[in-house]
LUMKESE-884472 format. One line per field, with one value per residue (C-alpha): residue number from 1; residue in three letters; chain; x, y, z. Coordinates in pm, 1 decimal, decimal comma, always signed. Each point is the difference from the previous one (the first is absolute). Last residue first. Layout:
LUMKESE-884472
seq: (NUM	...);
type: (ALA	...);
mol: (A	...);
east: (X	...);
north: (Y	...);
up: (Z	...);
***
This chain:
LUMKESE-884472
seq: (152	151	150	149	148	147	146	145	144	143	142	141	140	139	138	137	136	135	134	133	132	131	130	129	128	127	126	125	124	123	122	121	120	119	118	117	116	115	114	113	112	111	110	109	108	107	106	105	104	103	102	101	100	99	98	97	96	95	94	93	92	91	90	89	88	87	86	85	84	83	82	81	80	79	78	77	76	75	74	73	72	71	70	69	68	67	66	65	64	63	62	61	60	59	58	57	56	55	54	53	52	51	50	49	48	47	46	45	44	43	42	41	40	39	38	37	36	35	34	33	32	31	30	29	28	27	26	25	24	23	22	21	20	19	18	17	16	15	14	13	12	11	10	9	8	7	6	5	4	3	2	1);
type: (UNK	UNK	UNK	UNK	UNK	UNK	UNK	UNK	UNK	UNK	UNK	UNK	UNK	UNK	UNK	UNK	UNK	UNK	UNK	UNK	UNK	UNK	UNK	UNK	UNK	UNK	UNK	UNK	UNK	UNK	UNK	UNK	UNK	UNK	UNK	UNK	UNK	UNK	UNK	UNK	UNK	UNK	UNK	UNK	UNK	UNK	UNK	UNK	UNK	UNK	UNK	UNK	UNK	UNK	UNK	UNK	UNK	UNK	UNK	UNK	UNK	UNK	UNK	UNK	UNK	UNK	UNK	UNK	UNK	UNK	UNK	UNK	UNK	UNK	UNK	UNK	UNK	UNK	UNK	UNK	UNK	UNK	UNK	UNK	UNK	UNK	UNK	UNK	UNK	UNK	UNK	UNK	UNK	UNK	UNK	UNK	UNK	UNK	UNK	UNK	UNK	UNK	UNK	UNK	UNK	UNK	UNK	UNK	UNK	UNK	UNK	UNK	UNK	UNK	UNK	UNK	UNK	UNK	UNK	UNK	UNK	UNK	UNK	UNK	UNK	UNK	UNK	UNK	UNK	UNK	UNK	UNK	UNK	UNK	UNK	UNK	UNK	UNK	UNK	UNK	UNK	UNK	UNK	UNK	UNK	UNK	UNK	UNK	UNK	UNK	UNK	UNK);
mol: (A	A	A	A	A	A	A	A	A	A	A	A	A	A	A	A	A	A	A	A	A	A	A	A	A	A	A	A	A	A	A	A	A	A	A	A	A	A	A	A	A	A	A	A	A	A	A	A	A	A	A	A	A	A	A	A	A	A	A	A	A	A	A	A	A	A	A	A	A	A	A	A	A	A	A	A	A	A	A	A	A	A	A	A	A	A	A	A	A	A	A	A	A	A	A	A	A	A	A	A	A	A	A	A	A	A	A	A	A	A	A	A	A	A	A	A	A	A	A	A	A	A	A	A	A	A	A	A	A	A	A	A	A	A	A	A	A	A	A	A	A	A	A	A	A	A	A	A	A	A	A	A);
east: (+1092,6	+188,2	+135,0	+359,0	+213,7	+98,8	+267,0	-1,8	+245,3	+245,4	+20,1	-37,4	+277,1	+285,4	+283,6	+133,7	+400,6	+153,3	+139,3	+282,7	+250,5	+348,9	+71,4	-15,7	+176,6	+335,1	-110,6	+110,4	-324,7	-119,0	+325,8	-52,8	-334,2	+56,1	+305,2	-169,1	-347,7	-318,8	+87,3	-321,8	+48,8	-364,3	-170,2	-366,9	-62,4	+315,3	-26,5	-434,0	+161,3	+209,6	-234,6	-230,9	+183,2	+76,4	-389,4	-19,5	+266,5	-185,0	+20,9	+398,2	+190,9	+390,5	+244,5	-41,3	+37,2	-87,9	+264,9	-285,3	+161,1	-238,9	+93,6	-234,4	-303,8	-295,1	-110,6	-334,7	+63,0	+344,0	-225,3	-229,3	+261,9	+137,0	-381,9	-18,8	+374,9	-152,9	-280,4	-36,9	+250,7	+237,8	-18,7	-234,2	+190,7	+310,8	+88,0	+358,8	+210,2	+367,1	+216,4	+332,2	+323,1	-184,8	-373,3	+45,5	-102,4	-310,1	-66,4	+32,3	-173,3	-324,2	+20,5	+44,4	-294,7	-241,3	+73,0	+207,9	+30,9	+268,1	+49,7	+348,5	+335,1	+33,5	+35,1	+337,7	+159,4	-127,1	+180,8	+136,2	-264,6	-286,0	+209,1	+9,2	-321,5	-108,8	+189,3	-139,7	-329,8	+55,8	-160,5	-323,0	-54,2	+132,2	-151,3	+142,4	-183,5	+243,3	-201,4	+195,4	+50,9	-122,0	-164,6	+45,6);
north: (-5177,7	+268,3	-206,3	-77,2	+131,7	-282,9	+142,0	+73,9	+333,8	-124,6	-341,8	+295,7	+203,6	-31,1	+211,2	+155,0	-70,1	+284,8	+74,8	+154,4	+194,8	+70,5	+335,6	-159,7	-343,6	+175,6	+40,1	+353,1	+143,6	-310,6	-46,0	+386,4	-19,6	-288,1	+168,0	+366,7	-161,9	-169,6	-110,9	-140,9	-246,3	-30,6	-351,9	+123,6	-177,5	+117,8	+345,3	-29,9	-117,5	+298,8	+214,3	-121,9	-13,3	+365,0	+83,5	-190,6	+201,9	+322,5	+162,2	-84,1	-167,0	+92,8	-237,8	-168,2	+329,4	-90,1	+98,5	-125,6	-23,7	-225,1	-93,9	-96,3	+209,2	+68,5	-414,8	+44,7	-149,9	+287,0	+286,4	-137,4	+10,6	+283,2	+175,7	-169,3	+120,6	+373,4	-50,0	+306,0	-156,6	-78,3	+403,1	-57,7	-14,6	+155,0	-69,0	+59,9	+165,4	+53,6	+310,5	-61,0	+97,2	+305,1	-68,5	-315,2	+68,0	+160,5	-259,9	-268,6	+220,8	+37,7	-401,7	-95,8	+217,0	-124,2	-353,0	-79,9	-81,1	+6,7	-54,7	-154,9	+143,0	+305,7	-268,7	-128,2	+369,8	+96,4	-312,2	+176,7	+215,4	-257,2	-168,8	+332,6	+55,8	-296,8	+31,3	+341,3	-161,2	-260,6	+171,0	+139,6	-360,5	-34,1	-87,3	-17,4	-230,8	-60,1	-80,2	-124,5	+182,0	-281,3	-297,6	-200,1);
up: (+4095,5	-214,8	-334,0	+51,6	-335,2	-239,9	-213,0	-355,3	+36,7	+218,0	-271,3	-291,2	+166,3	-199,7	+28,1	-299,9	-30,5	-36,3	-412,6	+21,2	-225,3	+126,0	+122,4	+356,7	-97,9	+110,6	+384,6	+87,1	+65,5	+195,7	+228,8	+90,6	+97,4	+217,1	+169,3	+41,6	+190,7	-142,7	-344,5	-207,1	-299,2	-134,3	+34,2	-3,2	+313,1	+173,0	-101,1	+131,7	+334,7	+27,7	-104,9	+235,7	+304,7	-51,0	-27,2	+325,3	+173,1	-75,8	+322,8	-28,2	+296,1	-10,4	+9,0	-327,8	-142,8	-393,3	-377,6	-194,5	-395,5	-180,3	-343,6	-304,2	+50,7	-267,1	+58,2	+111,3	+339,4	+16,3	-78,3	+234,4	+263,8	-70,9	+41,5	+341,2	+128,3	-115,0	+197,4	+227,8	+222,6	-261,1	-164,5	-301,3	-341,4	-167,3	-315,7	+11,5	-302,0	+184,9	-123,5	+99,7	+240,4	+151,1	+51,4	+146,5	+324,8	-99,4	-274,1	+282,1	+257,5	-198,1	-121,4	+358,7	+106,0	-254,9	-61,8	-235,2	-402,9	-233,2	-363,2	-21,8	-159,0	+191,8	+289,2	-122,9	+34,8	+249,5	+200,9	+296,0	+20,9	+22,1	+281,6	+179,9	-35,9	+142,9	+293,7	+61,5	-55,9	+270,6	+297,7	-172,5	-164,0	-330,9	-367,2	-341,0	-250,9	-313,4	-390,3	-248,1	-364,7	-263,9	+129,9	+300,6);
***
């Protein structure tokens, strides 16, 4: 991780208020990161923050429309250090699959992710978090160089 980092911020319908009251409560340490979120949660984080802080997000596609899709490229191509995805585990989302996949893609890419107030907050104040880091790049050349079955 080079230079300014990169935060993803993205919450499902239920758990944006939550979000937004995390984001709030630390305005001042996200000032300090270039920001990116999905289309909704970015509108109603600089909505909601409008008062204590002026918050640059670059907002994307609304999750549903494929804003969890272009996060997770961002984060495959190596744009996106932190993933913030305050998720309703109780609530089923039409685009459950796209979910899936960012989480999955986070794990691949080895990004630290927070998925609920606690996490998030035990990331943001961890004291190696200003520190320079270098992630370790996966490799996928054994993945990559695989023998795929031939149709019969």
């Amino acid at each position: 991780m080079k230079g300014k980092k990169t935060v993803a911020l993205v919450a499902h319908d239920n758990k944006k208020p939550e979000l937004l009251d995390w984001v709030r409560a630390h305005i001042d340490l996200m000032v300090n990161y270039q920001l990116y979120a999905t289309g909704t949660t970015g509108t109603y984080l600089q909505e909601g923050t409008q008062d204590v802080g002026s918050l640059q997000i670059r907002k994307l596609l609304s999750g549903p429309l494929g804003g969890d899709q272009q996060i997770g490229a961002k984060i495959a191509e190596g744009e996106i250090d932190f993933l913030v995805f305050f998720w309703d585990p109780l609530e089923p989302q039409p685009h459950d699959p796209d979910v899936k996949a960012l989480l999955r893609i986070a794990v691949t890419w080895d990004i630290p992710f927070a998925c609920n107030r606690a996490s998030a907050n035990f990331l943001f104040a961890s004291a190696s978090l200003a520190d320079a880091y270098e992630r370790t790049e996966p490799n996928f050349t054994s993945y990559l160089q695989r023998s795929v079955p031939k149709k019969p």
